[in-house]
MARLUM-796986 format. One line per 3 residues: number of its first residue (from 1); their letters; for each residue x, y, z of N, C-alpha, C, O, CB. Coordinates in pm, whole numbers, plus 50000, padded with zeros to 5 digits. Glycine has a CB too. Layout:
BEGIN
NUM	a	X,Y,Z,X,Y,Z,X,Y,Z,X,Y,Z,X,Y,Z; ...
This chain:
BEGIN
1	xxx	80562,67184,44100,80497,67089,44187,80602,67026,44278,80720,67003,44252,80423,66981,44106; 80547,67006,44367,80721,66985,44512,80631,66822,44595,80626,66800,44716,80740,67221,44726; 80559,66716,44459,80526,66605,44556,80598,66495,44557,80661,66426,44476,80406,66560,44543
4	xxx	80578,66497,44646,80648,66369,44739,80598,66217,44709,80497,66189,44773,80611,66392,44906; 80647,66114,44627,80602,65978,44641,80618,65896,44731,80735,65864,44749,80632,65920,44565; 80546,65850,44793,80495,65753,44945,80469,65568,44841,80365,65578,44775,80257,65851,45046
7	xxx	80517,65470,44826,80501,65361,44818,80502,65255,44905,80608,65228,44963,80553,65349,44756; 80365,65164,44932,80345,65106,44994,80363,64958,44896,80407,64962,44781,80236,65160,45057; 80323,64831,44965,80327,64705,44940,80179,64672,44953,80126,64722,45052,80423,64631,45029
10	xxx	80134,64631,44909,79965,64538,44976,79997,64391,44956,80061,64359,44856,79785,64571,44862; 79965,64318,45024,79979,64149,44995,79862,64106,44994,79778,64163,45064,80056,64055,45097; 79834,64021,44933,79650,63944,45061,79753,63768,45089,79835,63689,45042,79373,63888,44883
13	xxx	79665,63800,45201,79764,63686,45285,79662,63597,45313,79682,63479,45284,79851,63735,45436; 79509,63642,45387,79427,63578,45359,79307,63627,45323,79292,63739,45273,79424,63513,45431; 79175,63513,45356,79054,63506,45276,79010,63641,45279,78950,63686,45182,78947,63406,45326
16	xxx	79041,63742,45424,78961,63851,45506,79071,63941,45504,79023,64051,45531,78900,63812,45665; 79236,63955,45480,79254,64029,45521,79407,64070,45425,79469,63971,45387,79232,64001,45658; 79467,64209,45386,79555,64212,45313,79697,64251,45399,79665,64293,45510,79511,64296,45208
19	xxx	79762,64251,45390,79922,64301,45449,79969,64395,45394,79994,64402,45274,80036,64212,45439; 79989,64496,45494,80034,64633,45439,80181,64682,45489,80218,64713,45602,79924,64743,45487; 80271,64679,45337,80435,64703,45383,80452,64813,45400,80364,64880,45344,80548,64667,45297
22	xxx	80531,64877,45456,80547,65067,45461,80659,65036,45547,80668,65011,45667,80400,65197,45545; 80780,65046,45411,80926,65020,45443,80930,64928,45530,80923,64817,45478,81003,65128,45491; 80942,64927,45695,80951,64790,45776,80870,64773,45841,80849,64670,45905,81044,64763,45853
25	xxx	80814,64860,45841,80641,64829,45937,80552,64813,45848,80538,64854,45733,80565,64960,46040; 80460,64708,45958,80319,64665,45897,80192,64616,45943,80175,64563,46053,80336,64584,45830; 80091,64639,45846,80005,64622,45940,79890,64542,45837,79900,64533,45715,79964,64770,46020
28	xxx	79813,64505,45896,79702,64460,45831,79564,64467,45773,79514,64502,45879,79695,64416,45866; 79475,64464,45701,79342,64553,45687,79267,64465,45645,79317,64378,45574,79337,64678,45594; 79120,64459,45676,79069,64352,45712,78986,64411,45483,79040,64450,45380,78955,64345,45925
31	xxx	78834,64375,45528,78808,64356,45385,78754,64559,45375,78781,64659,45441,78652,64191,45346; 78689,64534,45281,78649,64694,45264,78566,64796,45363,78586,64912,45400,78568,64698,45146; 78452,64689,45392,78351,64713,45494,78334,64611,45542,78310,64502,45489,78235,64764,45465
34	xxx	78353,64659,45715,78306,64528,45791,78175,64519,45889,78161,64558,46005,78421,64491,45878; 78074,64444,45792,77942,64468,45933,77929,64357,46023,77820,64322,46068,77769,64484,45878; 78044,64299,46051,78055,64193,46162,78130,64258,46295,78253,64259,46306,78145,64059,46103
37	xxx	78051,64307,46383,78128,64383,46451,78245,64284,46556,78332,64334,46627,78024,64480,46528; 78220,64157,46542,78313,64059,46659,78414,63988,46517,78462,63875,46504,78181,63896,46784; 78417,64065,46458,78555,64032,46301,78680,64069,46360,78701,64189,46378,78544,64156,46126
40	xxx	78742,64007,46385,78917,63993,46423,79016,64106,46352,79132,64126,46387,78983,63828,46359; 78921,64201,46205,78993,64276,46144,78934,64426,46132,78816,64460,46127,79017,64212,46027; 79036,64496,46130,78958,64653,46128,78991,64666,45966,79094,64659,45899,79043,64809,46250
43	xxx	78796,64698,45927,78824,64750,45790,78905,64820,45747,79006,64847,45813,78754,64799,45748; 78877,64884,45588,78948,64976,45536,78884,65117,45568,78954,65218,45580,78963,64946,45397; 78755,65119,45582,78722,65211,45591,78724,65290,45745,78716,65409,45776,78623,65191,45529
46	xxx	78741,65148,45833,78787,65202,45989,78909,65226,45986,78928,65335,46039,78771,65108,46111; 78995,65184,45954,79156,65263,45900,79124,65391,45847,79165,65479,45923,79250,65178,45762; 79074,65428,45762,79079,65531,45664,79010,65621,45805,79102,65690,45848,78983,65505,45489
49	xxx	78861,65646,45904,78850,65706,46010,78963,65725,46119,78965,65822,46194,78755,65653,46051; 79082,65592,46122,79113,65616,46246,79227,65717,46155,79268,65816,46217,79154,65477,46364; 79278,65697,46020,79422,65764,46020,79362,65902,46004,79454,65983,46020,79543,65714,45889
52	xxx	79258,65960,45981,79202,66092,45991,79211,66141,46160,79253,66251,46196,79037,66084,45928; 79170,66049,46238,79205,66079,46346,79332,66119,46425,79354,66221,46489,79167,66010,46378; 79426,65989,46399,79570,65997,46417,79593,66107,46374,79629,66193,46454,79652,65904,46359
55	xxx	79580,66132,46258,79647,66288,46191,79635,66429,46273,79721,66511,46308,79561,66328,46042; 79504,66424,46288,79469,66545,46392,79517,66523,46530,79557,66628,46581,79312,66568,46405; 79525,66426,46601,79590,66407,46725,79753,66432,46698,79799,66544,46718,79553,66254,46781
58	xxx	79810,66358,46668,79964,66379,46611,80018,66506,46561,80123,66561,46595,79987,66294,46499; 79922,66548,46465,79938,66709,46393,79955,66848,46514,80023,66949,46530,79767,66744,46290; 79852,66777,46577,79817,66868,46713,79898,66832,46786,79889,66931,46859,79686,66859,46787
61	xxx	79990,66762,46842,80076,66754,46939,80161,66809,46895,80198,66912,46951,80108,66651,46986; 80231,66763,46772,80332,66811,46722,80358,66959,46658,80466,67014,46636,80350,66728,46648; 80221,67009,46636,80225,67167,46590,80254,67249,46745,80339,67338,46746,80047,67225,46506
64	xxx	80155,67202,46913,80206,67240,46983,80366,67215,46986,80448,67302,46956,80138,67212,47065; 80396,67098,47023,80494,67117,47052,80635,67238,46989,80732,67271,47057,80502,67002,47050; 80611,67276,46870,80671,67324,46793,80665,67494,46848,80740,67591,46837,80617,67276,46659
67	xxx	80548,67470,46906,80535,67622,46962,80525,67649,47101,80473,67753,47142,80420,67686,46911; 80592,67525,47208,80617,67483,47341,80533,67505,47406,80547,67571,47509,80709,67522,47399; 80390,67446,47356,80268,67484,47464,80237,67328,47471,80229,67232,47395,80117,67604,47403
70	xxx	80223,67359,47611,80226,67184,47679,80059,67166,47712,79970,67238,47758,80345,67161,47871; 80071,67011,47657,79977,66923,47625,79921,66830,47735,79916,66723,47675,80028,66851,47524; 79889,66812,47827,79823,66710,47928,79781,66552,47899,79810,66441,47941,79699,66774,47967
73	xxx	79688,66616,47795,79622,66446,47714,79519,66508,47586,79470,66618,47566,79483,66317,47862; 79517,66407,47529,79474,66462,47393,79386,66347,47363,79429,66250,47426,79598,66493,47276; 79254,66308,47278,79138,66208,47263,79055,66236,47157,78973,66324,47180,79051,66200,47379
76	xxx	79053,66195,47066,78965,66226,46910,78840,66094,46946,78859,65979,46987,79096,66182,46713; 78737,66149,46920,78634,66074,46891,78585,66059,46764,78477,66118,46759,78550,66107,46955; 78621,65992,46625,78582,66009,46536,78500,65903,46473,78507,65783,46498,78665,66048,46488
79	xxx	78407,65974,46370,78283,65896,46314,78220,65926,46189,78177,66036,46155,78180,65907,46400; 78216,65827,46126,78173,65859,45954,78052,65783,45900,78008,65674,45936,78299,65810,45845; 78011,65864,45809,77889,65802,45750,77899,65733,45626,77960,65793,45538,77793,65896,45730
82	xxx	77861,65636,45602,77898,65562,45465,77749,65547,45392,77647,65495,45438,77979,65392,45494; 77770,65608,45265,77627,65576,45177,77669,65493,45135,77785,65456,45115,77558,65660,45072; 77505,65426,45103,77512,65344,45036,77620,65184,45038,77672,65126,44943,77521,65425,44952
85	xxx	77622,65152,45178,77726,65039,45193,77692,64952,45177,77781,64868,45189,77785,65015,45285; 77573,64901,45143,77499,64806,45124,77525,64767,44961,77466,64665,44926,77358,64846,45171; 77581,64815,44889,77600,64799,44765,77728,64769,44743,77760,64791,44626,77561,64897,44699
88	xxx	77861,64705,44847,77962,64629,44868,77886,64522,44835,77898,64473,44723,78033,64634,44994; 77778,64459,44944,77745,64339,44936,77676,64290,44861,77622,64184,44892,77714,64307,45011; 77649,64356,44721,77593,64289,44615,77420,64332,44678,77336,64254,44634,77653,64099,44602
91	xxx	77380,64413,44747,77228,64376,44800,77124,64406,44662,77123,64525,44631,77178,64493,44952; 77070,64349,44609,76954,64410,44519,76901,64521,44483,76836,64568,44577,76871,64382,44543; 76898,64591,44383,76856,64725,44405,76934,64852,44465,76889,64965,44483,76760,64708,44478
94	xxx	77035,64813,44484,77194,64915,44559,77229,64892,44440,77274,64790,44388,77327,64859,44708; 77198,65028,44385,77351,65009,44247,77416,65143,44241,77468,65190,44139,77294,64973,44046; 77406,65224,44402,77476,65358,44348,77618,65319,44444,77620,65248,44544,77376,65539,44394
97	xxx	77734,65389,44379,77837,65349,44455,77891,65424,44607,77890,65546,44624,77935,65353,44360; 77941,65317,44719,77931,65363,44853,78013,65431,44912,78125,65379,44924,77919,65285,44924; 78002,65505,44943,78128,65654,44980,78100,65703,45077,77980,65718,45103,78142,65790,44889
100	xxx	78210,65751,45173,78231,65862,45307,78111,65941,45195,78098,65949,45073,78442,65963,45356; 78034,65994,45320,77963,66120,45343,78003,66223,45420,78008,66333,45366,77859,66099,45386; 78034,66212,45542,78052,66311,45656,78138,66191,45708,78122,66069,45699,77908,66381,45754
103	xxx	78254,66284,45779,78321,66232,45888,78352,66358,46008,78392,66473,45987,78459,66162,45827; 78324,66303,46117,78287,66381,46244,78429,66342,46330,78475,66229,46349,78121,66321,46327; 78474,66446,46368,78633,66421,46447,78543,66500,46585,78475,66602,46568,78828,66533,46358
106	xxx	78556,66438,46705,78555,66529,46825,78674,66531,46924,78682,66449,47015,78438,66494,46903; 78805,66667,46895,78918,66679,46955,78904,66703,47085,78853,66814,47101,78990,66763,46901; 78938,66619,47237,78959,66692,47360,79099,66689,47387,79183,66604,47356,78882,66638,47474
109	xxx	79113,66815,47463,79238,66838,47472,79225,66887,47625,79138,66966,47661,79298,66936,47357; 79308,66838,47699,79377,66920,47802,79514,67001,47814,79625,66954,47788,79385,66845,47887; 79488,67127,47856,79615,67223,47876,79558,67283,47978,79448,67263,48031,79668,67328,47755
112	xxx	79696,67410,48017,79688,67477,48107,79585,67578,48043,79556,67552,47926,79816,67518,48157; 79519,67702,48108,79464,67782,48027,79526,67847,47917,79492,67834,47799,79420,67855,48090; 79657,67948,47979,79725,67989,47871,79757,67898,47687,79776,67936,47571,79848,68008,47954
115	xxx	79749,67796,47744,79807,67643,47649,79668,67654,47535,79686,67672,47414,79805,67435,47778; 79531,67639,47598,79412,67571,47590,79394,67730,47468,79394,67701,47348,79297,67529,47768; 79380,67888,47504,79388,67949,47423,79506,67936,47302,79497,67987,47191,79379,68040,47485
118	xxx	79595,67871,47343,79693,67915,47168,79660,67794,47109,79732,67785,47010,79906,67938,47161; 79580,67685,47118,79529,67546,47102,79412,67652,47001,79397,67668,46880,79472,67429,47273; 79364,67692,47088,79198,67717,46981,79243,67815,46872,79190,67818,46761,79035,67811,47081
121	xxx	79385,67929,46924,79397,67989,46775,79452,67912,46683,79396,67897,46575,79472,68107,46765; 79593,67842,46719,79640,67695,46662,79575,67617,46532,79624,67587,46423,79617,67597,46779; 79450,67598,46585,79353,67463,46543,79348,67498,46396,79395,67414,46319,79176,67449,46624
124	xxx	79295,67616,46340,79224,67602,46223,79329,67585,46150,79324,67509,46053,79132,67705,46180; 79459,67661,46186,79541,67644,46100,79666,67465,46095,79748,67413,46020,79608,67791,46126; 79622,67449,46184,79664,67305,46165,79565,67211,46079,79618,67104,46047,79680,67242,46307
127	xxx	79467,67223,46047,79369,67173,45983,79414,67205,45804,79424,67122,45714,79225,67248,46048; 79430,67331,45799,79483,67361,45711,79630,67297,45639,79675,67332,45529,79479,67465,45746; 79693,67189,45736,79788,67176,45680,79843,67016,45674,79939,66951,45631,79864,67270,45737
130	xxx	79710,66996,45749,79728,66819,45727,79699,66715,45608,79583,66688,45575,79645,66759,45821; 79765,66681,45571,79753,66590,45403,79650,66547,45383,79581,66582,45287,79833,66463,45370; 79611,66445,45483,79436,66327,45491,79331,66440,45505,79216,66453,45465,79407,66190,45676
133	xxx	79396,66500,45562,79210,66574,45594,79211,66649,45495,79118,66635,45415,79161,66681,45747; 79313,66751,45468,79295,66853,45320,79236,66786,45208,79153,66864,45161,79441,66908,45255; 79238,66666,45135,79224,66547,45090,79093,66555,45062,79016,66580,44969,79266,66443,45171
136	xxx	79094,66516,45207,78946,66450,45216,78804,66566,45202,78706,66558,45129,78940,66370,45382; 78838,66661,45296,78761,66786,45300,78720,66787,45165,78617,66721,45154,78837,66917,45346; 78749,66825,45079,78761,66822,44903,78592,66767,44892,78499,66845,44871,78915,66677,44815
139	xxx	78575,66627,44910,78477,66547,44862,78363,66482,45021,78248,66437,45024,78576,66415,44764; 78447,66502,45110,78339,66466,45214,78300,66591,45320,78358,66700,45313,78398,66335,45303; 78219,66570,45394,78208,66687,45485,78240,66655,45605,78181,66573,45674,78086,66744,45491
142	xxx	78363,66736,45646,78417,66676,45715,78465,66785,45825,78550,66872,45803,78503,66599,45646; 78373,66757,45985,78342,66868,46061,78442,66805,46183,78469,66686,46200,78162,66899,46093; 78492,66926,46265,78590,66903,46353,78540,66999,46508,78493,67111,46492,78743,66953,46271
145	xxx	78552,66954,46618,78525,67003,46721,78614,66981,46822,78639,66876,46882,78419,66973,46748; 78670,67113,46837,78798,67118,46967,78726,67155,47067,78667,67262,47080,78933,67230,46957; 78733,67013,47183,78695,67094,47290,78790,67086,47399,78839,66977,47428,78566,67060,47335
148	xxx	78830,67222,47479,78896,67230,47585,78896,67141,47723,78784,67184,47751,78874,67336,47604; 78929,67047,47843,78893,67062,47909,78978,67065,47998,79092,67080,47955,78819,67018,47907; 78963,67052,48159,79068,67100,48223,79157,67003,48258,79260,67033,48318,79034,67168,48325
């Protein structure tokens, strides 16, 4: 086995929100689920969508780059379904526990043409090799769409 240990810090600092150490950077996370959409904090579970995102954007730049096919601009649209979230908030009658269902990534990418083809052979196998999403794939369904444009 060749894994790697990653240790973080969590604090709670306040009523809504915890502090997250990772060596010298940090950041903050608001409560588990947030259905206040004008809340000052991005949940955990909007963290947990965006770093699925980040991953595939970043993964993808950086796998091109590795293979010197140039990148223009790059844009993930991503979106997840949560069962059962209503059973965070104590609601009556919610007693099954609330979990990612599906999470929906939509990749646009601009390249040249030549670029835009080694992008689409590229893709699956970068998918294949990213930590969060390999992860995640496991237990959620979790669908990805590269689209080219110019």
């Amino acid at each position: 086995m060749n894994a790697i240990t990653m240790s973080l810090r969590v604090t709670a600092t306040a009523r809504a929100s915890a502090r997250v150490s990772a060596g010298r950077r940090q950041f903050s996370i608001g409560r588990p689920v947030e259905f206040d959409e004008a809340s000052p904090h991005v949940s955990a579970v909007e963290y947990a969508l965006g770093a699925v995102g980040g991953e595939i954007v970043n993964g993808l730049r950086e796998f091109a780059r590795r293979r010197r096919i140039e990148i223009d601009a790059i844009e993930a649209l991503v979106s997840g379904d949560l069962d059962h979230a209503l059973t965070y908030l104590e609601v009556v009658g919610e007693t099954r526990p609330p979990r990612l269902v599906r999470i929906a990534v939509k990749l646009f990418v601009s390249a040249s043409d030549e670029g835009g083809t080694a992008i689409r052979v590229m893709f699956p196998e970068l998918l294949d090799r990213l930590p969060l999403t390999c992860t995640l794939r496991t237990t959620v369904d979790v669908t990805t769409d590269l689209i080219l444009t110019p």
